[in-house]
PDB file with one MODEL, atoms N, CA, C and O in Angstrom:
MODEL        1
ATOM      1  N   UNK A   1      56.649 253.568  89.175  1.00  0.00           N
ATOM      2  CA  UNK A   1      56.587 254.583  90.196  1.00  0.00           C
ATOM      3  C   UNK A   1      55.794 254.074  91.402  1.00  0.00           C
ATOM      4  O   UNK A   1      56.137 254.410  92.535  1.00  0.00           O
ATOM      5  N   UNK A   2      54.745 253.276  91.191  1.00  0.00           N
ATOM      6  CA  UNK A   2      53.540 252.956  92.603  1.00  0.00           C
ATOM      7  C   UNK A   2      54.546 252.179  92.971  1.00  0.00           C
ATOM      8  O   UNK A   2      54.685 252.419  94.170  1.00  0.00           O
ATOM      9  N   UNK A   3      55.797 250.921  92.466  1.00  0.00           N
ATOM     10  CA  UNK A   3      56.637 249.750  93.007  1.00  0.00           C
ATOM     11  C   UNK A   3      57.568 250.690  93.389  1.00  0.00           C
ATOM     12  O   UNK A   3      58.475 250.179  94.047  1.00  0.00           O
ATOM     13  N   UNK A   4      57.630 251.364  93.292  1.00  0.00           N
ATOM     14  CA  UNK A   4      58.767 252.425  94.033  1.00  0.00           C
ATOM     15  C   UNK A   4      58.268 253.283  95.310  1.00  0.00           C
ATOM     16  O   UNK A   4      58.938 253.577  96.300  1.00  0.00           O
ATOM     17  N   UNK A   5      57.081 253.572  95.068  1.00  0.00           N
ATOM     18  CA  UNK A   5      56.190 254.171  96.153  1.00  0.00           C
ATOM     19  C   UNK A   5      55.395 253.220  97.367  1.00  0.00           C
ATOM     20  O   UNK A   5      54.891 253.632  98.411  1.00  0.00           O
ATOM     21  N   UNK A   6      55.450 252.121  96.966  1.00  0.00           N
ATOM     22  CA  UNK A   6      54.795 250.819  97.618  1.00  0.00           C
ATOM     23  C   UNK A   6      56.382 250.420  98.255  1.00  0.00           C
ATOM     24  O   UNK A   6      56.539 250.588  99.464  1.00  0.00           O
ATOM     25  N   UNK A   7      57.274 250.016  97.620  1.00  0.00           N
ATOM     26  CA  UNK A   7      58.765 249.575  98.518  1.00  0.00           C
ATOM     27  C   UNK A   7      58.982 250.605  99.492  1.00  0.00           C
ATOM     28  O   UNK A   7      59.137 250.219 100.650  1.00  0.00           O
ATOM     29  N   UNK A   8      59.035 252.102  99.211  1.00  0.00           N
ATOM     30  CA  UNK A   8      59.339 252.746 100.346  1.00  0.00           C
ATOM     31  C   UNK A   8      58.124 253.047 101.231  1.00  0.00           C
ATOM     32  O   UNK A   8      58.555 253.404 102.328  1.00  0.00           O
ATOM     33  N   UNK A   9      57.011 253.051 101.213  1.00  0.00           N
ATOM     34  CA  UNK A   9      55.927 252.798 102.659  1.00  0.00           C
ATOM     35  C   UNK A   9      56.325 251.597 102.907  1.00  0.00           C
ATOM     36  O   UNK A   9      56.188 251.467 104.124  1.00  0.00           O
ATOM     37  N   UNK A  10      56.870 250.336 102.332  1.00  0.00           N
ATOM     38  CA  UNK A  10      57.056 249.291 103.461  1.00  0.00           C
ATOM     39  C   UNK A  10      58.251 248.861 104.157  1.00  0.00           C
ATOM     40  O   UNK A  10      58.422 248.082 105.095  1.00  0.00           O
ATOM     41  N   UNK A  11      59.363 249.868 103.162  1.00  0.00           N
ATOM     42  CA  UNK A  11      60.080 249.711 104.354  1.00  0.00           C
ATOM     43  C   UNK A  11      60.230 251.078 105.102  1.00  0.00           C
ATOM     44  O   UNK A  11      61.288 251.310 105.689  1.00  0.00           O
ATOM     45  N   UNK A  12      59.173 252.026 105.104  1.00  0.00           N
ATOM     46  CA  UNK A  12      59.165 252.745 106.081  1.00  0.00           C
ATOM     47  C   UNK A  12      58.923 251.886 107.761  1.00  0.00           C
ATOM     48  O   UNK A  12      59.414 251.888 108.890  1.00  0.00           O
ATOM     49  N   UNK A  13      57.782 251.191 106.938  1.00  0.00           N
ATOM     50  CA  UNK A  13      56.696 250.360 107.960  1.00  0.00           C
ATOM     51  C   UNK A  13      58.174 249.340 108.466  1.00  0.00           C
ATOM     52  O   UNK A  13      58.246 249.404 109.693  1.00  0.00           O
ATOM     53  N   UNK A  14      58.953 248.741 108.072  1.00  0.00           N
ATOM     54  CA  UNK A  14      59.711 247.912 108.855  1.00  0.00           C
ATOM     55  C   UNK A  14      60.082 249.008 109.545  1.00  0.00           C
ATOM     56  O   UNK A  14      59.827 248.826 110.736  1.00  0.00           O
ATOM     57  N   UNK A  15      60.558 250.043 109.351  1.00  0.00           N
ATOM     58  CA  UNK A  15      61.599 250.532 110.328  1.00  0.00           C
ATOM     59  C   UNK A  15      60.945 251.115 111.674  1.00  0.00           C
ATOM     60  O   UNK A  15      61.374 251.135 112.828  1.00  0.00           O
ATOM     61  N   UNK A  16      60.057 251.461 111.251  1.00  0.00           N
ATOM     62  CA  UNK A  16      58.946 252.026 112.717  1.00  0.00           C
ATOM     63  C   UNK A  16      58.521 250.630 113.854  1.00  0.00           C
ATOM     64  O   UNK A  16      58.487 250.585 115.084  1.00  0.00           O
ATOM     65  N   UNK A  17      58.223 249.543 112.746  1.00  0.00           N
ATOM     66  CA  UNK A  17      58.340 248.718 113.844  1.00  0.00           C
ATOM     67  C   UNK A  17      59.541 247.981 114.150  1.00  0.00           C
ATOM     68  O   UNK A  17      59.432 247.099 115.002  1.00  0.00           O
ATOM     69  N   UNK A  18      60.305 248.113 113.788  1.00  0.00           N
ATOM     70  CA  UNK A  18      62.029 247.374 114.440  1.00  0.00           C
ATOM     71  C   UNK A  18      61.883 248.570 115.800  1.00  0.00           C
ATOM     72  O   UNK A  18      61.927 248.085 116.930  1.00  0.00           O
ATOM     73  N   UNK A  19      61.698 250.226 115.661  1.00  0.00           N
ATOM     74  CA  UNK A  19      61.782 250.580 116.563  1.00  0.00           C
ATOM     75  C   UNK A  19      61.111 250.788 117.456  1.00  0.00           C
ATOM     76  O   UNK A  19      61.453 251.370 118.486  1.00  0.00           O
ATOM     77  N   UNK A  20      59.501 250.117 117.069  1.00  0.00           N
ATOM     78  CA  UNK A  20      59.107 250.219 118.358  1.00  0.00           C
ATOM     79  C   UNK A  20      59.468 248.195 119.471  1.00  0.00           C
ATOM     80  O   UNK A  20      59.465 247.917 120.670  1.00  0.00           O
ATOM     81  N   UNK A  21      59.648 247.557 118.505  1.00  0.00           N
ATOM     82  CA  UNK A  21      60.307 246.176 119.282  1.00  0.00           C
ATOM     83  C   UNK A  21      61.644 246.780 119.741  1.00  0.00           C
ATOM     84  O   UNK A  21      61.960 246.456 120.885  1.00  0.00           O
ATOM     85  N   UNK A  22      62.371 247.473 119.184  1.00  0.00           N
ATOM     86  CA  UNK A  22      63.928 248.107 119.608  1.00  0.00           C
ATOM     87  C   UNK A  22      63.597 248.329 121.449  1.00  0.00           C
ATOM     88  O   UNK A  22      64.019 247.808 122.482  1.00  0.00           O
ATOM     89  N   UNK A  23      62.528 249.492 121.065  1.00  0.00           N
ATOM     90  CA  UNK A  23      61.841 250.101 122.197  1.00  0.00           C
ATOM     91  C   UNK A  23      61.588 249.330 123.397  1.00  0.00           C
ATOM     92  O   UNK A  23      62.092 249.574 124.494  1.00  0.00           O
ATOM     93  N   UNK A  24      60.858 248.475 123.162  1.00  0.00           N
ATOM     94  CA  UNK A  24      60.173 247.430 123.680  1.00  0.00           C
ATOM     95  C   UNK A  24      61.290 246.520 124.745  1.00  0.00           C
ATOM     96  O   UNK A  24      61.152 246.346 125.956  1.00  0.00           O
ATOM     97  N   UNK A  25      62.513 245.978 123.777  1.00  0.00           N
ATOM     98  CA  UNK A  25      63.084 245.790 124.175  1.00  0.00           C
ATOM     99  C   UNK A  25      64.170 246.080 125.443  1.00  0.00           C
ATOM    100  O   UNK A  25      64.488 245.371 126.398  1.00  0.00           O
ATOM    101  N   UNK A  26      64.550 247.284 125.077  1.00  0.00           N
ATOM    102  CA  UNK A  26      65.206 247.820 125.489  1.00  0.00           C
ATOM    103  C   UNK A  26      64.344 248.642 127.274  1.00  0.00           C
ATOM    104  O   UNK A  26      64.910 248.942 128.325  1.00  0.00           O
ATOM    105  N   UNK A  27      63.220 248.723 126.980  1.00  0.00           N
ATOM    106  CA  UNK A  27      62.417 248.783 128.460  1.00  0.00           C
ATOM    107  C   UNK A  27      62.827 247.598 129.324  1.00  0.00           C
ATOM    108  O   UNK A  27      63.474 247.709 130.366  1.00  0.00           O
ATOM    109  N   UNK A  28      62.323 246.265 128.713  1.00  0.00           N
ATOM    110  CA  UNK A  28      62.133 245.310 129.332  1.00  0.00           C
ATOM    111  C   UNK A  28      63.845 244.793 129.802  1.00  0.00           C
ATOM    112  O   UNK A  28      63.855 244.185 130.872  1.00  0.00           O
ATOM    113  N   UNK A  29      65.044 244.942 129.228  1.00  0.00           N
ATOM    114  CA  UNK A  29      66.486 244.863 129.770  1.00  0.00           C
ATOM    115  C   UNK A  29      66.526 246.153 131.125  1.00  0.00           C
ATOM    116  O   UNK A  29      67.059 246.008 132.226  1.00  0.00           O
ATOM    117  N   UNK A  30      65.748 247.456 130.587  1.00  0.00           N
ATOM    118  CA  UNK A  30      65.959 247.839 131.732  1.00  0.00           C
ATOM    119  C   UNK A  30      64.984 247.892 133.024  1.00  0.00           C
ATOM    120  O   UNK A  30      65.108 248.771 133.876  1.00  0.00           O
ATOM    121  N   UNK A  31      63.866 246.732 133.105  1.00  0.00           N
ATOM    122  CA  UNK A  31      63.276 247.052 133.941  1.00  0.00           C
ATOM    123  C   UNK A  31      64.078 245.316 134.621  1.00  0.00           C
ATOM    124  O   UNK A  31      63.949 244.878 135.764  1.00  0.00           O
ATOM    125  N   UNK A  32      64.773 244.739 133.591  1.00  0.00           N
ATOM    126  CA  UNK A  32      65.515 243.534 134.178  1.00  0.00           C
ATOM    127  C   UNK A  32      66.115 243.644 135.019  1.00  0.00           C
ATOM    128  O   UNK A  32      66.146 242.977 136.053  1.00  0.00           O
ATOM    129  N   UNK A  33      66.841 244.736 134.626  1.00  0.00           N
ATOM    130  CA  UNK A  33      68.380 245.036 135.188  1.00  0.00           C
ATOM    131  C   UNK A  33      67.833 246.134 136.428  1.00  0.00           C
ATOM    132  O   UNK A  33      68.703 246.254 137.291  1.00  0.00           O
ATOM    133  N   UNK A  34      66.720 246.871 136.676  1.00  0.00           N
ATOM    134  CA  UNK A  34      66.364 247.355 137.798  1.00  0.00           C
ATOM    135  C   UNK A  34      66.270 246.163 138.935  1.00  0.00           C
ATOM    136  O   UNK A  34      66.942 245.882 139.928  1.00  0.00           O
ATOM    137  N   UNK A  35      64.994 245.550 138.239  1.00  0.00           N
ATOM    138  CA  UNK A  35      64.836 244.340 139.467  1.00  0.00           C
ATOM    139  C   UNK A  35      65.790 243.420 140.156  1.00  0.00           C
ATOM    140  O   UNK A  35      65.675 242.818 141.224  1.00  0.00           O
ATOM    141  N   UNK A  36      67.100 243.472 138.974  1.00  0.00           N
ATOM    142  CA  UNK A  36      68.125 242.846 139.734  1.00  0.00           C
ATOM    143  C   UNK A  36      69.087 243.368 140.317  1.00  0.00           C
ATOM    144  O   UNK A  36      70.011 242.730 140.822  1.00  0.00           O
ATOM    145  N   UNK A  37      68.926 245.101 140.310  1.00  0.00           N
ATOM    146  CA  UNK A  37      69.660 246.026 141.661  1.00  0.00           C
ATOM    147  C   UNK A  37      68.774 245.511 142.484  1.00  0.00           C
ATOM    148  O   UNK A  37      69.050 244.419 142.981  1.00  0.00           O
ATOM    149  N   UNK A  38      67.683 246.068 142.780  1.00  0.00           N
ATOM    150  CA  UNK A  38      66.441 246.012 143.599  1.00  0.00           C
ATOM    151  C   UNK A  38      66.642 244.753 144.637  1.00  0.00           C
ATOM    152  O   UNK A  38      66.511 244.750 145.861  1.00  0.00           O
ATOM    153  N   UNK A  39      67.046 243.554 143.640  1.00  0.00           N
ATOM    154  CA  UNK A  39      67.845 242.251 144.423  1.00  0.00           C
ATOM    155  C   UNK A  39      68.820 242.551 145.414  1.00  0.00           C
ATOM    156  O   UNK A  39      68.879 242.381 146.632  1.00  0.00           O
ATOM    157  N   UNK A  40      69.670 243.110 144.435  1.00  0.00           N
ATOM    158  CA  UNK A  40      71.628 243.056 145.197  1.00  0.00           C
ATOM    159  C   UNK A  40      71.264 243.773 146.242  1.00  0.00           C
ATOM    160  O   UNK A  40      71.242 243.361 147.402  1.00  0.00           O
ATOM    161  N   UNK A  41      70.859 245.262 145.734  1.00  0.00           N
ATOM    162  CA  UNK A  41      70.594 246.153 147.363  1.00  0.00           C
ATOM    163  C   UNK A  41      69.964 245.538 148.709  1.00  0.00           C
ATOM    164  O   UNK A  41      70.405 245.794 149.829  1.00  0.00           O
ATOM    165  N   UNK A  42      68.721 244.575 148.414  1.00  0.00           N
ATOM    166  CA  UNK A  42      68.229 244.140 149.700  1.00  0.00           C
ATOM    167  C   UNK A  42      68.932 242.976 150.289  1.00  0.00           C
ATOM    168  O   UNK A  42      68.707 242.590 151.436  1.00  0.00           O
ATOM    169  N   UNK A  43      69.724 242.461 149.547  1.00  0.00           N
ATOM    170  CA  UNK A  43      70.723 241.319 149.919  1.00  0.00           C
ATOM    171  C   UNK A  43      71.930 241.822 150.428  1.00  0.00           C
ATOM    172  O   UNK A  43      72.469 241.085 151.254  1.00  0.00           O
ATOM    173  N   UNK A  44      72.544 242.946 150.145  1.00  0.00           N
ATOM    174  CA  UNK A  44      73.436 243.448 151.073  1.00  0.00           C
ATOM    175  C   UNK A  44      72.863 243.886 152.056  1.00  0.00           C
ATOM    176  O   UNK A  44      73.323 243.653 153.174  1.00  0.00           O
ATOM    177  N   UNK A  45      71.686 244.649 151.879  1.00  0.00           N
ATOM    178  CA  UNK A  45      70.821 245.189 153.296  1.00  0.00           C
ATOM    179  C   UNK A  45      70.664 243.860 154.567  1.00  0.00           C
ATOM    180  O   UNK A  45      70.706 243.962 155.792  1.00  0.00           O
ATOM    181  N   UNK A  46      70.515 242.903 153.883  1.00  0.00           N
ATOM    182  CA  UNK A  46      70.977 241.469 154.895  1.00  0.00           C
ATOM    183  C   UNK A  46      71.580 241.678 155.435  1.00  0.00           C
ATOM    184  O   UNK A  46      71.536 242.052 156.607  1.00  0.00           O
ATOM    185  N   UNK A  47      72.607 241.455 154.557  1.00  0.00           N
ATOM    186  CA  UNK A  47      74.237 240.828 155.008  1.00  0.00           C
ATOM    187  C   UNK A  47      74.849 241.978 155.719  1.00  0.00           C
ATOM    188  O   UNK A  47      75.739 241.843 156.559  1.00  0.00           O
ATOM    189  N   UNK A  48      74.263 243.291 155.298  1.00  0.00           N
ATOM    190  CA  UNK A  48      75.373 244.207 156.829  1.00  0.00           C
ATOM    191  C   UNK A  48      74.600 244.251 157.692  1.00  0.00           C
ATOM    192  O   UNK A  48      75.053 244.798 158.698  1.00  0.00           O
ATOM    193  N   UNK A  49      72.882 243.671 157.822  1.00  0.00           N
ATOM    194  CA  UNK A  49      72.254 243.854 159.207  1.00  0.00           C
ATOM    195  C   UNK A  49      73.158 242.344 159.946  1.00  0.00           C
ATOM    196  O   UNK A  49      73.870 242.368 160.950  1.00  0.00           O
ATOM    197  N   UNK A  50      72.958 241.594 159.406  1.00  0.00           N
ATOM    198  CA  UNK A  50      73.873 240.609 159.754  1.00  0.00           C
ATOM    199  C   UNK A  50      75.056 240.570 160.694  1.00  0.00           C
ATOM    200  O   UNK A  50      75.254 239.941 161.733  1.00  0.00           O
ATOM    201  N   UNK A  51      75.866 241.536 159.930  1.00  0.00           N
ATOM    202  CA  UNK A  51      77.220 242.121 160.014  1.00  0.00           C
ATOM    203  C   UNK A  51      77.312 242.971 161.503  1.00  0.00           C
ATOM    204  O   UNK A  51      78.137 242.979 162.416  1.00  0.00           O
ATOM    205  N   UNK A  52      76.128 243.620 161.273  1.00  0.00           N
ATOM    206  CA  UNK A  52      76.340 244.984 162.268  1.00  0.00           C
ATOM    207  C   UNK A  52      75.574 244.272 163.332  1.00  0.00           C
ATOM    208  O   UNK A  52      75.863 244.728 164.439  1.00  0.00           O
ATOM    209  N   UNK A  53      74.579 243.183 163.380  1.00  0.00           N
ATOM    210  CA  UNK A  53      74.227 242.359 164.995  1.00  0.00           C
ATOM    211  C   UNK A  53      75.307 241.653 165.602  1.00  0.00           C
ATOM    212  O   UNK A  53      75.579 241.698 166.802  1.00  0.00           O
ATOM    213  N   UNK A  54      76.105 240.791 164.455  1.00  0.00           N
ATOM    214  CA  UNK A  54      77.058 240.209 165.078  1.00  0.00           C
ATOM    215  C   UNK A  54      78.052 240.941 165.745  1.00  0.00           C
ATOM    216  O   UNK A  54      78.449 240.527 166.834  1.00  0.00           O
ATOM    217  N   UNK A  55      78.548 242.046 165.218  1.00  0.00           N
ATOM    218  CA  UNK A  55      79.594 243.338 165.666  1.00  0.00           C
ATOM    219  C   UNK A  55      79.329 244.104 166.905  1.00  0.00           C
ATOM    220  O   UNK A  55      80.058 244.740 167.666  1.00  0.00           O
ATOM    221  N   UNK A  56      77.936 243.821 166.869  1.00  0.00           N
ATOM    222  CA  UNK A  56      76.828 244.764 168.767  1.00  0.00           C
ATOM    223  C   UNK A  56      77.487 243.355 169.341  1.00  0.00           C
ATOM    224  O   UNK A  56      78.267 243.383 170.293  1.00  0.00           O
ATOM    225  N   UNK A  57      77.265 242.630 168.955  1.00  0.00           N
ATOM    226  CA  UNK A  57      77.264 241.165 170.051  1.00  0.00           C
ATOM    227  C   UNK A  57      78.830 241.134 170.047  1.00  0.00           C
ATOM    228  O   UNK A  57      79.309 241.078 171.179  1.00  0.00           O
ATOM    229  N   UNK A  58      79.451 241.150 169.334  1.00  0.00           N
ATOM    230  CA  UNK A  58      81.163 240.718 169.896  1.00  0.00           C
ATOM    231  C   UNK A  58      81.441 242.028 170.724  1.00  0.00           C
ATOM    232  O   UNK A  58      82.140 241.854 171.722  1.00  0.00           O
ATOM    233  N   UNK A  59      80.993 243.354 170.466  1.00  0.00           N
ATOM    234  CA  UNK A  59      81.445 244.304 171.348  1.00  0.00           C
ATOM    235  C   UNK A  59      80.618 244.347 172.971  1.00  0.00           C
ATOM    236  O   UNK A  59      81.153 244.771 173.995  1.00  0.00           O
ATOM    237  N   UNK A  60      79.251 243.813 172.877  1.00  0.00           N
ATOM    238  CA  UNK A  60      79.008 243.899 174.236  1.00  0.00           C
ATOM    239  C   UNK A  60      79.588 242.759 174.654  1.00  0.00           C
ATOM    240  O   UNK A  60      79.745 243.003 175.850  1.00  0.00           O
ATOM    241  N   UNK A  61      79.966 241.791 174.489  1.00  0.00           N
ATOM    242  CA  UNK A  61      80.526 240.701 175.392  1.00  0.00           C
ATOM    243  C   UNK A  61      81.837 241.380 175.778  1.00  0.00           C
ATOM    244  O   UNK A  61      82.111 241.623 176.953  1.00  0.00           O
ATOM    245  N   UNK A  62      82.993 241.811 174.301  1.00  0.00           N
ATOM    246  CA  UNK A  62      84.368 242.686 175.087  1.00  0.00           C
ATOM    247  C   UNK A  62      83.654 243.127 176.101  1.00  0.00           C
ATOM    248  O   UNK A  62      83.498 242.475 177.134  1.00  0.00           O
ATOM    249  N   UNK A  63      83.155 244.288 175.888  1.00  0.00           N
ATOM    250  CA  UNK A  63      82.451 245.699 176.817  1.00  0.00           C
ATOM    251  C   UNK A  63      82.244 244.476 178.455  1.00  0.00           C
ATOM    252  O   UNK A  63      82.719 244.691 179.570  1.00  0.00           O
ATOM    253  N   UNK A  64      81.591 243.545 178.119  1.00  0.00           N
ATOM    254  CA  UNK A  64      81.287 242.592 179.475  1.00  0.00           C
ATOM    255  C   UNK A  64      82.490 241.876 179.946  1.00  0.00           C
ATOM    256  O   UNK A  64      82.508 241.653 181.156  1.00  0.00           O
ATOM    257  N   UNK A  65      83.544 241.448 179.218  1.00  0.00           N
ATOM    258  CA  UNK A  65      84.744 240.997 179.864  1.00  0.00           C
ATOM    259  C   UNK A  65      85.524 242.471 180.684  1.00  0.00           C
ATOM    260  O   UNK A  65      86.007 242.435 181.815  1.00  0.00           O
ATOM    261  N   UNK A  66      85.485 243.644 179.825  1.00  0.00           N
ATOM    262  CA  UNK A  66      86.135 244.616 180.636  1.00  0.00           C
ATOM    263  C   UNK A  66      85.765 244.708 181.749  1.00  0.00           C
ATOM    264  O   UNK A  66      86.397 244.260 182.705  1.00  0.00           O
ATOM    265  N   UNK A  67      84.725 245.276 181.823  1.00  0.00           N
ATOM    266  CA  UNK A  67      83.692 245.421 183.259  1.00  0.00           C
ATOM    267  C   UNK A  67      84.161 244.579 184.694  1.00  0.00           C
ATOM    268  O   UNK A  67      84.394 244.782 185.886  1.00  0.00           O
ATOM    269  N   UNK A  68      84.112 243.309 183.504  1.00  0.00           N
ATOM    270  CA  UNK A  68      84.576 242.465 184.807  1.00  0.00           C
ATOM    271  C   UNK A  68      85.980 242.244 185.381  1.00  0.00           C
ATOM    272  O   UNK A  68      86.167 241.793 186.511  1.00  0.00           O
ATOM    273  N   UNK A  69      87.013 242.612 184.481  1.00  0.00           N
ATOM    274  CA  UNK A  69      88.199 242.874 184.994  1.00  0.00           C
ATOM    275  C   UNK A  69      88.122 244.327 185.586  1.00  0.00           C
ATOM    276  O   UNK A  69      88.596 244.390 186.721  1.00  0.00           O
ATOM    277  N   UNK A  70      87.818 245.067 185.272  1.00  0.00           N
ATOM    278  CA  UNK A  70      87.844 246.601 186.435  1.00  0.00           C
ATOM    279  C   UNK A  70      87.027 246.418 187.496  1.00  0.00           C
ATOM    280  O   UNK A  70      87.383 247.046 188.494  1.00  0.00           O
ATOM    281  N   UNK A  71      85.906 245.670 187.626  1.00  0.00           N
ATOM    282  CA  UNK A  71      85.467 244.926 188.850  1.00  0.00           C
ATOM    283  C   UNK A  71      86.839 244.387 189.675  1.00  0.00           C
ATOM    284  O   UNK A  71      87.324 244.931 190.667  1.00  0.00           O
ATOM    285  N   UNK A  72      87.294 243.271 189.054  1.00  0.00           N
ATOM    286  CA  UNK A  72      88.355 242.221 189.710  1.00  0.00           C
ATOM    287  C   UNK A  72      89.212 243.495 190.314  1.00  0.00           C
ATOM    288  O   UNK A  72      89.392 243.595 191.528  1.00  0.00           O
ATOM    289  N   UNK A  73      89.712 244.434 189.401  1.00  0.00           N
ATOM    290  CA  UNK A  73      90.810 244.972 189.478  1.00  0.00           C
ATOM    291  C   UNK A  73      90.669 246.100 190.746  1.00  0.00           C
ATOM    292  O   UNK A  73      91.642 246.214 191.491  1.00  0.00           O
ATOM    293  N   UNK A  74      89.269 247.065 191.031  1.00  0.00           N
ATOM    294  CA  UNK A  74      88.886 247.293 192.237  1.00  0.00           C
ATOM    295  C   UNK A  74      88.407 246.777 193.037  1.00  0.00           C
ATOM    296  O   UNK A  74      87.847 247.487 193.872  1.00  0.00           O
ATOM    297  N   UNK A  75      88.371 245.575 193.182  1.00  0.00           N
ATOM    298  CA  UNK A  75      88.503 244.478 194.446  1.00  0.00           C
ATOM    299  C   UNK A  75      89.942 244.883 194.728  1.00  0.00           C
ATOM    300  O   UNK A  75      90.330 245.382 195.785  1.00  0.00           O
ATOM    301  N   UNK A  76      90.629 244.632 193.748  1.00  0.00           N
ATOM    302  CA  UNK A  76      92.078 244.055 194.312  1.00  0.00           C
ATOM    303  C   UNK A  76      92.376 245.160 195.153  1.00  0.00           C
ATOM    304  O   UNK A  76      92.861 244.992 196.272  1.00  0.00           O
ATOM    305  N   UNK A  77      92.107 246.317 194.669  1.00  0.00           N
ATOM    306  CA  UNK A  77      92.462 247.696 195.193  1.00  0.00           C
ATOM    307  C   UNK A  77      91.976 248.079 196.493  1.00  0.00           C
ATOM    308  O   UNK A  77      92.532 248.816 197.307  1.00  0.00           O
ATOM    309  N   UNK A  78      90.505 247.293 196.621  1.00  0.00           N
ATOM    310  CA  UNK A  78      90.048 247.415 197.906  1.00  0.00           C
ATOM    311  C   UNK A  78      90.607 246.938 198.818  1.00  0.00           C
ATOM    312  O   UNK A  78      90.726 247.505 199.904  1.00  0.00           O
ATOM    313  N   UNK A  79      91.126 245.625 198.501  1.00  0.00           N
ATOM    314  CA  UNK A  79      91.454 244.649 199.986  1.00  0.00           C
ATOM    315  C   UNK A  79      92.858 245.019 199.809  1.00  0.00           C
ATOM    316  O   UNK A  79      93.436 244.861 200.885  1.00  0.00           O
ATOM    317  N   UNK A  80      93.766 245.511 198.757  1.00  0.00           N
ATOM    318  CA  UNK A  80      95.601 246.456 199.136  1.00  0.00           C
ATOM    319  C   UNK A  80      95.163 247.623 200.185  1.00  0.00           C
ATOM    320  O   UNK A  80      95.824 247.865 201.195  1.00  0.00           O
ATOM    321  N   UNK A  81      94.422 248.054 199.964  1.00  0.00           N
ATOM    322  CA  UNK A  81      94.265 249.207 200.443  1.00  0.00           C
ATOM    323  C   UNK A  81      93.893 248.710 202.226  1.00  0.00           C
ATOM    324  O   UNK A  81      94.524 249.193 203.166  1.00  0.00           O
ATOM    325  N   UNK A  82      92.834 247.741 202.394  1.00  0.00           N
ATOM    326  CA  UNK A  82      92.463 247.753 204.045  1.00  0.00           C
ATOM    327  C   UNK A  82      94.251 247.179 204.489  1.00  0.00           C
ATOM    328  O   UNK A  82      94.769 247.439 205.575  1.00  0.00           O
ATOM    329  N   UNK A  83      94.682 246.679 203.789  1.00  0.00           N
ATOM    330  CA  UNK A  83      96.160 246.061 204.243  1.00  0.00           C
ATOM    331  C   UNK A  83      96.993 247.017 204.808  1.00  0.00           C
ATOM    332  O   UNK A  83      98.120 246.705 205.192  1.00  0.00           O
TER     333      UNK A  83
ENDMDL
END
């Protein structure tokens, strides 16, 4: 009866600690797997600041080629017109 009472307190005792290493574990995958959103997010946060300077810069240069053809283009209009 005590070898029967002694086997089950110890494998009570395994099972409490499988779950607290279970536990353990299973924090540390998810504090892994946080830190490596935590990664991706600020690395896209790059790559579309990136994205969105280069996109200001190709549109103000268009925006600056227009300008300058509706410039050209009311010139032209000015000097048809003294004609």
């Amino acid at each position: 009866m005590k070898k029967a009472l002694l086997g089950f307190v110890f494998v009570a005792t395994l099972i409490t600690s499988c779950k607290k290493e279970t536990k353990d574990e299973v924090k540390e995958a998810t504090e892994a797997v946080g830190n490596e959103m935590e990664e991706a997010i600020d690395t896209a946060a790059v790559k579309v600041d990136a994205a969105v300077d280069s996109t200001k810069s190709k549109a103000g240069k268009a925006l600056e080629k227009g300008a300058d053809k509706m410039n050209q283009a009311a010139e032209k209009l000015k000097e048809a017109a003294k004609k």
